[in-house]
C-alpha positions as CSV (number, residue, x, y, z in Angstrom):
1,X,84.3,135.2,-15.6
2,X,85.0,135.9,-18.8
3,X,81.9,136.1,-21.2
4,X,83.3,134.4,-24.0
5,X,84.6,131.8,-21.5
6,X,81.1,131.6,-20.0
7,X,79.4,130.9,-23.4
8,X,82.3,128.0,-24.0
9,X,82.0,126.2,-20.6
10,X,77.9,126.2,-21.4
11,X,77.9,124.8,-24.6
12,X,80.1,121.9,-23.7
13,X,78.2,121.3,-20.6
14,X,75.1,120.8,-23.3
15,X,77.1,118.8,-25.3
16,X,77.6,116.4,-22.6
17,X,73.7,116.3,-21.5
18,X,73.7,115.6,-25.2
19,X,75.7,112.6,-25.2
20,X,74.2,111.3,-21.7
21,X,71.3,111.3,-23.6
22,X,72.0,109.9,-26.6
23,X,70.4,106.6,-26.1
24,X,66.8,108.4,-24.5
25,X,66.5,109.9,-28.1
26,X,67.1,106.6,-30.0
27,X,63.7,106.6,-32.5
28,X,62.9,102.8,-32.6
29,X,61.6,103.0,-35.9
30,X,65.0,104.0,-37.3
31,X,65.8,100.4,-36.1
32,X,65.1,97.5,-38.9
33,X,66.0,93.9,-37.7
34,X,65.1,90.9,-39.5
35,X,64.9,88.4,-36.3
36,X,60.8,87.8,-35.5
37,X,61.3,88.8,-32.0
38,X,63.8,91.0,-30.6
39,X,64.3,93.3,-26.8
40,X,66.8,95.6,-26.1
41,X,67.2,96.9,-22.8
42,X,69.3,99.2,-20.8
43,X,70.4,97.1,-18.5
44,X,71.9,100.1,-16.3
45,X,67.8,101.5,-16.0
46,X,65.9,98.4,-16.3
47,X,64.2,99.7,-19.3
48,X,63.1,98.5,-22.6
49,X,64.5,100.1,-25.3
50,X,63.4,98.7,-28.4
51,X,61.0,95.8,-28.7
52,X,59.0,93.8,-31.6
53,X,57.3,90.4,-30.6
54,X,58.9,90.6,-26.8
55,X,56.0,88.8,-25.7
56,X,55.0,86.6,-28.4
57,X,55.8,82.3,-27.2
58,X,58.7,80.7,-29.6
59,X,61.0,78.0,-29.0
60,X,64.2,79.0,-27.8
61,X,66.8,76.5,-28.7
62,X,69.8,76.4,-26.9
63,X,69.3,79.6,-25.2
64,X,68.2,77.3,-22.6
65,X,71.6,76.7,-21.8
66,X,71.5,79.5,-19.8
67,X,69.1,78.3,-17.1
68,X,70.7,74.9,-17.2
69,X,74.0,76.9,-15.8
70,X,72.1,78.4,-13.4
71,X,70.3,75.4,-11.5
72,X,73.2,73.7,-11.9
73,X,75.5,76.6,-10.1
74,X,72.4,76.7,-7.3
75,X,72.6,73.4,-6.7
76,X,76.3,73.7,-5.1
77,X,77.6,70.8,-6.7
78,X,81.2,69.9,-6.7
79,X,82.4,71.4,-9.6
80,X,85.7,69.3,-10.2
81,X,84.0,65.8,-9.6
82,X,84.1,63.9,-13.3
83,X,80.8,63.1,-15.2
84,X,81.4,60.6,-18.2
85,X,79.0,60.3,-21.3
86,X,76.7,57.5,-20.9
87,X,74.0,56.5,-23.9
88,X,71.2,58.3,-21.9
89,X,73.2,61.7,-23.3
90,X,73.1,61.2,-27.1
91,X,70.6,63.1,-29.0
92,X,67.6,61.1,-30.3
93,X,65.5,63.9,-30.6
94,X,67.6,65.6,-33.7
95,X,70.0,63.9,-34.3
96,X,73.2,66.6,-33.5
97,X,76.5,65.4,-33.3
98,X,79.2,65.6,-30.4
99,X,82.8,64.8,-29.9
100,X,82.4,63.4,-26.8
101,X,81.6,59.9,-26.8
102,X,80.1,57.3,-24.4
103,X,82.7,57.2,-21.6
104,X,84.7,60.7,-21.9
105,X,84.8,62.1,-19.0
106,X,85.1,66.2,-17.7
107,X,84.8,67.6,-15.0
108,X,81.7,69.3,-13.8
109,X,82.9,72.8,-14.4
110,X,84.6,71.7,-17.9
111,X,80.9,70.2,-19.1
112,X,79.2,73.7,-17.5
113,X,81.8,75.9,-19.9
114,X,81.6,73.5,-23.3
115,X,77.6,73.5,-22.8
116,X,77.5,77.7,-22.2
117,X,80.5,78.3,-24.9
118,X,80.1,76.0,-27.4
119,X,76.5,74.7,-27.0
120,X,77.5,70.9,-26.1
121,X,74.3,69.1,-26.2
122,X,76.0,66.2,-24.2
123,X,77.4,68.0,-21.6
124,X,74.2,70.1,-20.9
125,X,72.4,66.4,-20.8
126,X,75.1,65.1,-18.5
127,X,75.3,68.1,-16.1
128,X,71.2,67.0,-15.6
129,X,71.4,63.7,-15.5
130,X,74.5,64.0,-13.0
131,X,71.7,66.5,-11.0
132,X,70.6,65.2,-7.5
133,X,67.3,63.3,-8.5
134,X,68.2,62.9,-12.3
135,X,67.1,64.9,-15.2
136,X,63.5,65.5,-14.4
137,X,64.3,66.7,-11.0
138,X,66.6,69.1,-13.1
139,X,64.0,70.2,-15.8
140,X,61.6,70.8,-12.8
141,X,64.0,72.9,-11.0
142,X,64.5,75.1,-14.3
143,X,60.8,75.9,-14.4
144,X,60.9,77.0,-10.7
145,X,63.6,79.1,-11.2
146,X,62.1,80.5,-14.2
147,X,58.8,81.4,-12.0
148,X,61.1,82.7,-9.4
149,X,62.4,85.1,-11.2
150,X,58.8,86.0,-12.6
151,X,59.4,84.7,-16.4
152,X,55.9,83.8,-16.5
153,X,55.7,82.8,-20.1
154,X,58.5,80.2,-19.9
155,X,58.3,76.4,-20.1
156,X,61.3,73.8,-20.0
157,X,61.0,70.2,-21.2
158,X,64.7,69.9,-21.2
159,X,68.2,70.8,-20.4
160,X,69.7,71.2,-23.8
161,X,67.2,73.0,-25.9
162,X,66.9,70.5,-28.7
163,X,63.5,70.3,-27.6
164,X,60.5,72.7,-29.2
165,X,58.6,72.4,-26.6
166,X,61.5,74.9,-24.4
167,X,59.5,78.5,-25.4
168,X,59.8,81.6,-23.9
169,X,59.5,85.5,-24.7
170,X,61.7,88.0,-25.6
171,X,61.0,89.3,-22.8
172,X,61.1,86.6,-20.2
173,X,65.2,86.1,-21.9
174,X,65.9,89.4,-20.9
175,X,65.2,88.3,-17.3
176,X,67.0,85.2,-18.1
177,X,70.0,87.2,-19.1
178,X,70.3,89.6,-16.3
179,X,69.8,86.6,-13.9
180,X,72.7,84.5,-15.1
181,X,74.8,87.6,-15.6
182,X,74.8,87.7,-11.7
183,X,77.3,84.5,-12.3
184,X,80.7,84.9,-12.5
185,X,81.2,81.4,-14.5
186,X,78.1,82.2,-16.4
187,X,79.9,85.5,-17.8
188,X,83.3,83.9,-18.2
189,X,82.2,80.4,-19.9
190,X,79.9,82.2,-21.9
191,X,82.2,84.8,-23.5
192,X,85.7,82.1,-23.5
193,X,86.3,82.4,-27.5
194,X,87.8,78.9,-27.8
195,X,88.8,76.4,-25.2
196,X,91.0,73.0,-25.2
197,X,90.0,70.2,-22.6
198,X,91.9,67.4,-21.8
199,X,88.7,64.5,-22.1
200,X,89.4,61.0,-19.5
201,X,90.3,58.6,-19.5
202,X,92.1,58.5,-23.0
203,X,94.0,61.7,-22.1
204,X,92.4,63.1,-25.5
205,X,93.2,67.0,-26.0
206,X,89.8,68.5,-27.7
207,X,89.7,71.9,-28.8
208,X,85.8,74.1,-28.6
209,X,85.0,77.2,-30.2
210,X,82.2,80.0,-29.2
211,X,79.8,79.5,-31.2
212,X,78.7,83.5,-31.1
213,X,81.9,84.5,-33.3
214,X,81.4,88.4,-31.7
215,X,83.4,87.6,-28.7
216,X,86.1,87.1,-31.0
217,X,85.6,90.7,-32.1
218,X,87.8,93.5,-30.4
219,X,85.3,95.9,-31.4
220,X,82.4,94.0,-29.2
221,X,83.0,94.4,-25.3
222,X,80.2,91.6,-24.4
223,X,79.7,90.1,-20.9
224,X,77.6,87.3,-21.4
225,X,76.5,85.6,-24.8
226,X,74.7,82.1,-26.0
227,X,73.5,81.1,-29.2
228,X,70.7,78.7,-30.2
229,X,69.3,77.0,-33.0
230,X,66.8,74.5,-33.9
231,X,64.4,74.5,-36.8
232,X,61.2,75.2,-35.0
233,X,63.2,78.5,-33.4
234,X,65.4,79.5,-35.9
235,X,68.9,81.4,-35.5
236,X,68.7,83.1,-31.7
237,X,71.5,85.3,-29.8
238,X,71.3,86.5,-26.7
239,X,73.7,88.5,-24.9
240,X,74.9,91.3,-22.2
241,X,77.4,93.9,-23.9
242,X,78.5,97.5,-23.2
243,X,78.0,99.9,-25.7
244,X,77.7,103.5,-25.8
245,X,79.0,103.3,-22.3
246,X,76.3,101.6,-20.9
247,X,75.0,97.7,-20.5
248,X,72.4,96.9,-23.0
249,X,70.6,93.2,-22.8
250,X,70.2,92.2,-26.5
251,X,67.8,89.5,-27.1
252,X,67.3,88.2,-31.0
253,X,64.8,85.6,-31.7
254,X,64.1,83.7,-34.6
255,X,66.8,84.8,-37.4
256,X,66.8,83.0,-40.7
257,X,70.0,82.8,-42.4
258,X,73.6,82.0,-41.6
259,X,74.6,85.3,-40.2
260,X,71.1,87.6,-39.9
261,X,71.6,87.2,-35.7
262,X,75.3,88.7,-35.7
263,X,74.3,91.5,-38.4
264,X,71.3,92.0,-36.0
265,X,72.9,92.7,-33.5
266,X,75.8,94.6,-35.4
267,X,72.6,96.8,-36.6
268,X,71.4,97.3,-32.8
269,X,74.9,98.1,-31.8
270,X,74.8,100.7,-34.5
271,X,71.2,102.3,-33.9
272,X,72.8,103.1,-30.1
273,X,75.4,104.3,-30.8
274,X,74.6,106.4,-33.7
275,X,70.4,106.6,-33.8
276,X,71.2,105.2,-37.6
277,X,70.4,101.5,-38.2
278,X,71.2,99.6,-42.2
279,X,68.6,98.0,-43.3
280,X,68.8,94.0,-43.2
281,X,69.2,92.3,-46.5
282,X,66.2,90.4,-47.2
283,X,66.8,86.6,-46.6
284,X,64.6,83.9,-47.8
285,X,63.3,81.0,-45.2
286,X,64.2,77.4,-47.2
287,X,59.8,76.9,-46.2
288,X,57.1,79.0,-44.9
289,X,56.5,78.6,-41.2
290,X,53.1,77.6,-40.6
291,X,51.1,77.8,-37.3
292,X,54.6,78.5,-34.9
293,X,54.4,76.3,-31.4
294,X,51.8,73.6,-33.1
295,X,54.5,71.1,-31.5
296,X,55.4,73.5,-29.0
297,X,52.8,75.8,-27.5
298,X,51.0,72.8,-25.4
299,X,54.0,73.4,-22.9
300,X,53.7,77.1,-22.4
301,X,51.6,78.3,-19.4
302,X,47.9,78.2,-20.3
303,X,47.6,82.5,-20.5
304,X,50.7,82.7,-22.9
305,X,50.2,83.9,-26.4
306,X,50.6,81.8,-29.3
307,X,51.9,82.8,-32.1
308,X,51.5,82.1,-35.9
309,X,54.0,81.2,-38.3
310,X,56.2,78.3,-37.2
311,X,58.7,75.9,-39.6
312,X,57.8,72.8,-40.3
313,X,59.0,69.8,-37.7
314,X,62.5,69.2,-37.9
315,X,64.2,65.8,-39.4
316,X,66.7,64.6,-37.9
317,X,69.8,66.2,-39.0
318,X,73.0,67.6,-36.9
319,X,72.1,70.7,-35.4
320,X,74.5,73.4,-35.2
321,X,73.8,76.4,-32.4
Protein backbone atom coordinates (compact mmCIF):
# COMPACT_ATOMS: atom_id res chain seq x y z
CA UNK A 1 0.00 0.00 0.00
CA UNK A 2 0.95 3.16 -0.62
CA UNK A 3 2.93 4.91 2.27
CA UNK A 4 1.47 8.11 2.13
CA UNK A 5 -1.98 6.21 1.89
CA UNK A 6 -0.92 4.15 4.94
CA UNK A 7 -0.09 7.22 7.09
CA UNK A 8 -3.86 8.80 5.89
CA UNK A 9 -5.97 5.59 6.63
CA UNK A 10 -3.99 5.60 10.32
CA UNK A 11 -4.57 8.92 11.31
CA UNK A 12 -8.34 8.83 10.57
CA UNK A 13 -8.59 5.50 12.26
CA UNK A 14 -7.16 7.67 15.44
CA UNK A 15 -9.42 10.23 14.80
CA UNK A 16 -12.25 8.02 15.15
CA UNK A 17 -10.91 6.27 18.58
CA UNK A 18 -10.79 9.93 19.28
CA UNK A 19 -14.28 10.68 18.84
CA UNK A 20 -15.49 7.14 20.37
CA UNK A 21 -13.85 8.41 23.21
CA UNK A 22 -14.87 11.69 23.51
CA UNK A 23 -17.17 11.32 26.43
CA UNK A 24 -14.29 8.92 28.60
CA UNK A 25 -12.12 12.17 28.53
CA UNK A 26 -14.94 14.54 29.73
CA UNK A 27 -13.00 16.41 32.97
CA UNK A 28 -16.00 16.82 35.42
CA UNK A 29 -14.61 19.75 36.88
CA UNK A 30 -14.92 21.64 33.57
CA UNK A 31 -18.67 21.01 34.29
CA UNK A 32 -20.37 24.00 36.63
CA UNK A 33 -24.22 23.50 37.28
CA UNK A 34 -26.08 25.46 39.62
CA UNK A 35 -28.82 22.62 40.66
CA UNK A 36 -27.79 21.14 44.42
CA UNK A 37 -27.73 17.72 43.20
CA UNK A 38 -27.19 16.51 39.79
CA UNK A 39 -26.11 12.64 37.95
CA UNK A 40 -25.28 12.10 34.53
CA UNK A 41 -24.96 8.79 33.30
CA UNK A 42 -24.22 6.86 30.21
CA UNK A 43 -27.02 5.19 29.90
CA UNK A 44 -25.38 2.87 26.98
CA UNK A 45 -22.49 1.67 29.96
CA UNK A 46 -24.37 1.98 33.09
CA UNK A 47 -21.85 4.44 34.31
CA UNK A 48 -21.81 7.67 36.17
CA UNK A 49 -20.49 10.32 34.44
CA UNK A 50 -20.64 13.34 36.43
CA UNK A 51 -22.13 13.57 39.91
CA UNK A 52 -22.47 16.27 42.87
CA UNK A 53 -24.87 15.42 45.84
CA UNK A 54 -26.12 11.99 43.91
CA UNK A 55 -26.72 10.61 47.23
CA UNK A 56 -27.64 13.32 49.35
CA UNK A 57 -32.05 12.88 50.47
CA UNK A 58 -34.23 15.86 48.84
CA UNK A 59 -37.76 16.12 48.03
CA UNK A 60 -38.39 15.38 44.64
CA UNK A 61 -41.58 17.02 43.52
CA UNK A 62 -43.32 15.86 40.77
CA UNK A 63 -40.62 13.69 39.50
CA UNK A 64 -42.66 11.19 41.30
CA UNK A 65 -44.85 11.17 38.50
CA UNK A 66 -42.74 8.84 37.04
CA UNK A 67 -43.33 5.96 39.45
CA UNK A 68 -46.96 6.75 39.67
CA UNK A 69 -46.87 5.77 35.67
CA UNK A 70 -45.21 2.90 36.35
CA UNK A 71 -47.48 1.04 39.13
CA UNK A 72 -50.11 2.19 37.45
CA UNK A 73 -48.88 0.50 33.90
CA UNK A 74 -48.02 -2.84 36.21
CA UNK A 75 -51.15 -3.00 37.53
CA UNK A 76 -52.77 -3.93 33.90
CA UNK A 77 -55.61 -1.70 34.24
CA UNK A 78 -57.95 -0.89 31.51
CA UNK A 79 -56.53 1.95 30.07
CA UNK A 80 -59.76 3.38 28.14
CA UNK A 81 -62.18 2.96 31.18
CA UNK A 82 -63.14 6.74 32.39
CA UNK A 83 -62.05 8.13 35.86
CA UNK A 84 -63.95 11.53 36.74
CA UNK A 85 -62.57 14.07 39.38
CA UNK A 86 -64.10 13.61 42.64
CA UNK A 87 -63.33 16.20 45.76
CA UNK A 88 -60.83 13.48 47.20
CA UNK A 89 -58.42 14.84 44.08
CA UNK A 90 -58.10 18.53 44.80
CA UNK A 91 -55.00 19.75 46.34
CA UNK A 92 -55.22 20.70 50.00
CA UNK A 93 -51.78 20.28 50.59
CA UNK A 94 -50.60 23.49 48.37
CA UNK A 95 -53.03 24.70 47.08
CA UNK A 96 -52.15 24.17 42.89
CA UNK A 97 -54.68 24.76 40.51
CA UNK A 98 -56.19 22.39 37.69
CA UNK A 99 -58.61 22.61 34.87
CA UNK A 100 -60.25 19.70 35.50
CA UNK A 101 -63.03 19.97 37.79
CA UNK A 102 -65.11 17.67 40.08
CA UNK A 103 -66.87 15.51 37.52
CA UNK A 104 -64.57 15.70 34.24
CA UNK A 105 -63.93 12.70 33.16
CA UNK A 106 -60.74 10.98 30.86
CA UNK A 107 -59.88 8.11 30.26
CA UNK A 108 -57.28 6.18 32.09
CA UNK A 109 -54.62 6.48 29.54
CA UNK A 110 -55.60 10.38 28.86
CA UNK A 111 -55.06 11.09 32.96
CA UNK A 112 -51.59 8.69 32.70
CA UNK A 113 -50.33 11.28 29.60
CA UNK A 114 -51.72 14.87 31.24
CA UNK A 115 -50.08 13.64 34.78
CA UNK A 116 -46.40 12.52 32.83
CA UNK A 117 -46.64 15.58 30.17
CA UNK A 118 -48.01 18.31 31.87
CA UNK A 119 -47.65 17.40 35.65
CA UNK A 120 -51.65 17.20 36.42
CA UNK A 121 -51.86 16.89 40.02
CA UNK A 122 -55.49 15.68 39.65
CA UNK A 123 -55.08 13.15 37.29
CA UNK A 124 -52.00 11.64 39.08
CA UNK A 125 -54.48 11.63 42.33
CA UNK A 126 -57.22 10.07 40.37
CA UNK A 127 -55.13 7.36 38.56
CA UNK A 128 -54.41 6.30 42.58
CA UNK A 129 -57.47 6.61 43.95
CA UNK A 130 -59.02 4.68 40.82
CA UNK A 131 -56.00 1.92 41.89
CA UNK A 132 -57.31 -1.52 43.10
CA UNK A 133 -57.43 -0.93 47.00
CA UNK A 134 -57.40 3.03 46.72
CA UNK A 135 -54.61 5.44 47.14
CA UNK A 136 -52.72 3.86 49.98
CA UNK A 137 -52.62 0.54 48.33
CA UNK A 138 -51.08 2.70 45.44
CA UNK A 139 -48.50 4.76 47.53
CA UNK A 140 -47.53 1.35 49.03
CA UNK A 141 -47.02 -0.24 45.79
CA UNK A 142 -44.63 2.78 44.68
CA UNK A 143 -42.33 2.11 47.56
CA UNK A 144 -42.12 -1.61 46.67
CA UNK A 145 -41.36 -0.92 43.39
CA UNK A 146 -38.89 1.55 44.39
CA UNK A 147 -37.09 -1.35 46.59
CA UNK A 148 -37.44 -3.65 43.74
CA UNK A 149 -35.57 -1.94 41.65
CA UNK A 150 -32.91 -1.29 44.55
CA UNK A 151 -33.65 2.66 45.06
CA UNK A 152 -32.88 2.24 48.58
CA UNK A 153 -32.97 5.89 49.56
CA UNK A 154 -36.50 6.44 48.21
CA UNK A 155 -39.73 7.11 50.19
CA UNK A 156 -43.30 7.93 48.75
CA UNK A 157 -46.13 9.46 50.74
CA UNK A 158 -48.02 10.17 47.61
CA UNK A 159 -48.87 9.89 44.02
CA UNK A 160 -48.52 13.48 42.85
CA UNK A 161 -45.44 14.79 44.50
CA UNK A 162 -46.96 17.82 46.22
CA UNK A 163 -45.87 16.14 49.21
CA UNK A 164 -42.10 16.89 50.93
CA UNK A 165 -42.12 14.01 52.49
CA UNK A 166 -41.64 12.09 48.49
CA UNK A 167 -37.36 12.29 48.77
CA UNK A 168 -35.04 10.45 46.89
CA UNK A 169 -31.32 10.69 45.50
CA UNK A 170 -29.93 11.59 42.47
CA UNK A 171 -28.99 8.65 42.24
CA UNK A 172 -31.90 6.40 43.09
CA UNK A 173 -33.79 8.95 39.89
CA UNK A 174 -31.33 7.65 37.66
CA UNK A 175 -32.70 4.18 38.38
CA UNK A 176 -36.04 5.64 38.30
CA UNK A 177 -35.39 6.93 34.81
CA UNK A 178 -34.03 3.95 33.20
CA UNK A 179 -36.90 1.91 34.75
CA UNK A 180 -39.70 3.85 33.27
CA UNK A 181 -37.84 4.34 30.02
CA UNK A 182 -38.49 0.54 29.56
CA UNK A 183 -42.23 1.96 28.88
CA UNK A 184 -43.38 2.73 25.72
CA UNK A 185 -46.26 5.20 27.07
CA UNK A 186 -43.83 6.42 29.61
CA UNK A 187 -41.44 7.68 26.69
CA UNK A 188 -44.25 8.91 24.51
CA UNK A 189 -46.51 10.74 27.26
CA UNK A 190 -43.56 12.03 28.67
CA UNK A 191 -41.92 13.75 25.57
CA UNK A 192 -45.83 14.70 23.71
CA UNK A 193 -45.07 18.66 23.53
CA UNK A 194 -48.72 19.71 23.82
CA UNK A 195 -51.85 17.62 23.79
CA UNK A 196 -55.74 18.48 23.40
CA UNK A 197 -58.36 16.10 25.31
CA UNK A 198 -61.80 16.07 24.75
CA UNK A 199 -62.92 16.17 28.94
CA UNK A 200 -66.77 14.21 29.69
CA UNK A 201 -69.30 14.65 29.93
CA UNK A 202 -69.45 18.41 28.77
CA UNK A 203 -67.62 17.48 25.57
CA UNK A 204 -65.11 20.31 26.67
CA UNK A 205 -61.84 20.43 24.28
CA UNK A 206 -58.77 21.26 26.76
CA UNK A 207 -55.45 21.88 25.44
CA UNK A 208 -51.89 20.67 27.84
CA UNK A 209 -48.52 21.73 27.29
CA UNK A 210 -45.10 19.88 28.39
CA UNK A 211 -44.04 21.44 30.98
CA UNK A 212 -40.07 20.68 30.05
CA UNK A 213 -40.10 23.29 27.08
CA UNK A 214 -36.83 21.07 25.59
CA UNK A 215 -38.98 18.66 23.87
CA UNK A 216 -40.11 21.46 21.90
CA UNK A 217 -36.54 21.97 20.83
CA UNK A 218 -35.30 20.32 17.42
CA UNK A 219 -31.99 20.62 18.66
CA UNK A 220 -32.84 18.12 21.84
CA UNK A 221 -33.43 14.39 20.74
CA UNK A 222 -34.93 13.41 24.34
CA UNK A 223 -36.72 10.08 25.15
CA UNK A 224 -38.20 10.50 28.32
CA UNK A 225 -38.52 13.81 30.47
CA UNK A 226 -40.59 15.11 33.74
CA UNK A 227 -40.34 18.20 35.58
CA UNK A 228 -41.04 18.89 39.30
CA UNK A 229 -41.39 21.67 41.61
CA UNK A 230 -42.40 22.38 45.02
CA UNK A 231 -40.77 24.78 47.45
CA UNK A 232 -39.12 22.31 49.76
CA UNK A 233 -37.34 20.72 46.34
CA UNK A 234 -36.97 23.39 44.20
CA UNK A 235 -36.90 23.41 40.16
CA UNK A 236 -36.07 19.48 39.16
CA UNK A 237 -35.65 17.85 35.53
CA UNK A 238 -35.13 14.60 34.82
CA UNK A 239 -34.72 13.06 31.59
CA UNK A 240 -33.31 10.25 28.98
CA UNK A 241 -31.80 12.05 25.78
CA UNK A 242 -29.21 11.15 23.11
CA UNK A 243 -26.37 13.21 22.70
CA UNK A 244 -23.06 12.82 21.28
CA UNK A 245 -24.47 9.60 19.88
CA UNK A 246 -25.11 8.01 22.91
CA UNK A 247 -28.07 7.80 25.79
CA UNK A 248 -27.14 9.89 28.71
CA UNK A 249 -29.67 9.89 31.95
CA UNK A 250 -29.62 13.51 33.18
CA UNK A 251 -30.92 14.01 36.64
CA UNK A 252 -31.02 17.89 38.03
CA UNK A 253 -32.19 18.44 41.49
CA UNK A 254 -32.95 21.36 43.24
CA UNK A 255 -32.61 24.45 40.75
CA UNK A 256 -33.54 27.93 41.86
CA UNK A 257 -34.72 30.17 39.33
CA UNK A 258 -37.19 30.21 36.38
CA UNK A 259 -34.97 28.57 33.87
CA UNK A 260 -31.45 27.31 35.86
CA UNK A 261 -32.89 23.34 35.18
CA UNK A 262 -33.20 23.89 31.20
CA UNK A 263 -29.77 25.95 31.11
CA UNK A 264 -28.47 22.98 33.32
CA UNK A 265 -29.08 20.76 31.29
CA UNK A 266 -28.21 22.95 28.02
CA UNK A 267 -24.70 23.23 29.99
CA UNK A 268 -24.44 19.20 30.49
CA UNK A 269 -25.50 18.79 26.88
CA UNK A 270 -22.61 21.05 26.03
CA UNK A 271 -19.78 19.68 28.49
CA UNK A 272 -20.45 16.09 26.31
CA UNK A 273 -20.37 17.10 23.52
CA UNK A 274 -17.67 19.56 23.57
CA UNK A 275 -15.61 18.80 27.20
CA UNK A 276 -16.46 22.91 27.60
CA UNK A 277 -19.28 23.82 29.98
CA UNK A 278 -20.49 28.05 30.54
CA UNK A 279 -20.55 28.88 33.71
CA UNK A 280 -24.17 29.33 35.33
CA UNK A 281 -25.29 32.80 36.11
CA UNK A 282 -25.48 33.22 39.70
CA UNK A 283 -29.17 33.24 40.83
CA UNK A 284 -30.41 34.32 44.17
CA UNK A 285 -32.90 31.88 46.34
CA UNK A 286 -36.04 34.46 47.41
CA UNK A 287 -34.85 32.74 51.41
CA UNK A 288 -32.07 30.76 52.71
CA UNK A 289 -32.85 27.09 53.02
CA UNK A 290 -32.44 26.05 56.46
CA UNK A 291 -32.05 22.44 57.73
CA UNK A 292 -33.37 20.57 54.06
CA UNK A 293 -35.93 17.46 54.85
CA UNK A 294 -36.87 18.96 58.57
CA UNK A 295 -40.50 18.21 57.19
CA UNK A 296 -39.28 15.68 54.98
CA UNK A 297 -36.41 13.37 56.13
CA UNK A 298 -38.75 11.37 58.88
CA UNK A 299 -39.93 9.43 55.65
CA UNK A 300 -36.69 8.43 54.25
CA UNK A 301 -35.34 4.94 55.21
CA UNK A 302 -33.64 5.23 58.63
CA UNK A 303 -29.64 4.75 56.88
CA UNK A 304 -30.36 7.63 54.29
CA UNK A 305 -28.36 10.82 54.65
CA UNK A 306 -29.86 14.01 55.53
CA UNK A 307 -29.00 16.89 54.19
CA UNK A 308 -28.72 20.56 55.31
CA UNK A 309 -30.05 23.47 53.70
CA UNK A 310 -33.85 23.20 53.00
CA UNK A 311 -36.51 26.24 52.08
CA UNK A 312 -38.71 27.19 54.44
CA UNK A 313 -42.36 25.22 54.47
CA UNK A 314 -44.41 26.19 51.68
CA UNK A 315 -47.80 28.32 51.85
CA UNK A 316 -50.29 27.52 50.01
CA UNK A 317 -49.99 28.98 46.69
CA UNK A 318 -50.50 27.32 43.02
CA UNK A 319 -47.66 25.30 42.21
CA UNK A 320 -46.40 25.16 38.80
CA UNK A 321 -43.98 21.92 37.75
Amino acid sequence: MNRRLLIVLLGLTASFAVAAAGVDSRDPGKLKLASVNAVVVDASEHRPVYMKGADDVTPIASLTKLMTAIVTLDANLPMEESIAIDPDDFDYLKGSKSRLRIGAALSRREMLRLALMSSENRAASALARTYPGGAEAFVHAMNEKARALGMTRTSFADATGLSARNVSTANDLATLVAAAAEYPEIRDFSTTPSHYVEVQPTGQLLGFNNTNGLVKNSNWNIQLSKTGYIREAGKCLVMLATIASKPFVIVLLDSAGKYTRQGDAQRVREWLETGRSSAPATTTRAAPKAAKLKTAAHSAPPHAKRVVNAKPAARAKPVRT
